[in-house]
N, C-alpha and C positions, 0 to 999 in steps of 0.2 A: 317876047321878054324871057320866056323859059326858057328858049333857042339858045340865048345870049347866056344864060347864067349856065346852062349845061355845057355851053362852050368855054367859059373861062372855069370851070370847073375840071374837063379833061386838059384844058393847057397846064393848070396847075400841077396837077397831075403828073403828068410828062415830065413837067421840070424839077418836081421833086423824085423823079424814078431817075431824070438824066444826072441829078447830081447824088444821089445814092451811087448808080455804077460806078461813077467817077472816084470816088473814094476806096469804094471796093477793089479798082485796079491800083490803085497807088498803094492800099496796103497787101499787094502782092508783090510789089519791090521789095519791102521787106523783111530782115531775115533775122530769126531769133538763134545766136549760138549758144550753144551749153557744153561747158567741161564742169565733171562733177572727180574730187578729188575726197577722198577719205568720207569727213560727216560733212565737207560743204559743197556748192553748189553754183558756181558763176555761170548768168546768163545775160547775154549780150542782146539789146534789140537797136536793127539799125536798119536806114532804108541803104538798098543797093544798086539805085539809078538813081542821080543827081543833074543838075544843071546847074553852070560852072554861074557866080553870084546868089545862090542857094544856098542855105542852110541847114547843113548834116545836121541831126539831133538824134543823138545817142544815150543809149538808157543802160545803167550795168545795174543788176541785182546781184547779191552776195548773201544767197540762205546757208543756215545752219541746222543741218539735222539730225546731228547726233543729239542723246536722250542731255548731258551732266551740263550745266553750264559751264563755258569756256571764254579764256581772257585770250584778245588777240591783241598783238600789238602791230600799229601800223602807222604809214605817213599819213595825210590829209589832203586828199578826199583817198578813202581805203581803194578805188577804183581809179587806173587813171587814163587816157585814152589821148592817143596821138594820131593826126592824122595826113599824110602825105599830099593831097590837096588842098590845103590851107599853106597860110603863111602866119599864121596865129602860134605863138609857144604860150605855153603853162607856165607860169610862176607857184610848184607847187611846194607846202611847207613840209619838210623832210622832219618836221621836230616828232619826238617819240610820242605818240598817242597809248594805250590803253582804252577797249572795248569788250565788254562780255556782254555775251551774244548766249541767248538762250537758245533750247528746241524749239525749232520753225523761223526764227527770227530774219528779218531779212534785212539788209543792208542798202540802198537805191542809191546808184548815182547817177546822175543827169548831164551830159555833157554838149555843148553845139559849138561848131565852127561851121564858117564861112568860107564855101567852097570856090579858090581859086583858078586849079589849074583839071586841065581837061586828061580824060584816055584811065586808064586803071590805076585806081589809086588805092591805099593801103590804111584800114581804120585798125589801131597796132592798141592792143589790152592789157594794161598792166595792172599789178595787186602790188600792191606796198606793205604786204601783212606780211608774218612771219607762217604764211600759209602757202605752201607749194602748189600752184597752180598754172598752169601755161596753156593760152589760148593761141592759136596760130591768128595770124592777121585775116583781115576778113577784108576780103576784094568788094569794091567799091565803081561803079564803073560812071565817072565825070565825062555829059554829051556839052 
């Protein structure tokens, strides 16, 4: 009976170790970009191996670190993200927003499409704010 219980005890084991590594390699596809311009701060997290019926899920952050608080104006979502393996467009609203964004403040936007086509594809980062900022596109590679 102990045989039996210290044996489903190491199986356990194993399959909670086999699906820890599993994870741990998936989050080594991917890649956090950062362009930091004047007091702000855009950082991109997104995986960079997909499979084509998959779900890209894209994360932008937009800190602010200058000390005075600041009014940005911008479209909606302040972040916006386009991506060359999909067949999915944005309907985004260009109407004039207004946001003041303190010291540290950060801004999150969350973006997924549904990855259609296969080979190197192109996840393209836009800012809608009256804030100069330019990220180069970040290669994407659909198996």
């Amino acid at each position: 009976m102990s045989n039996n219980i210290l044996m489903l005890v190491l199986v356990v084991s194993m399959i909670v170790a086999g699906c820890s590594s599993k994870e741990k390699e998936k989050n080594e596809d991917n890649v956090i970009e950062r362009v930091v311009a004047s007091d702000f701060v855009l950082e991109v997290t997104t995986p960079t191996v997909l499979g084509t019926g998959e779900a890209l899920k894209v994360k932008g952050n937009l800190k602010y670190t200058g000390i005075k608080p600041v009014e940005v104006s911008h479209g909606e979502p302040i972040i916006r993200f386009s991506f060359s393996g999909s067949d999915e467009e944005r309907n985004y609203a260009d109407v004039g927003y207004v946001t003041e964004l303190k010291s540290g403040q950060v801004v999150e936007v969350e973006d997924e499409f549904i990855v259609t086509k296969k080979g190197k594809q192109n996840l393209i980062v836009d800012m809608t704010a009256d804030i100069s900022m330019t990220m180069n596109p970040i290669e994407i590679l659909v198996k």
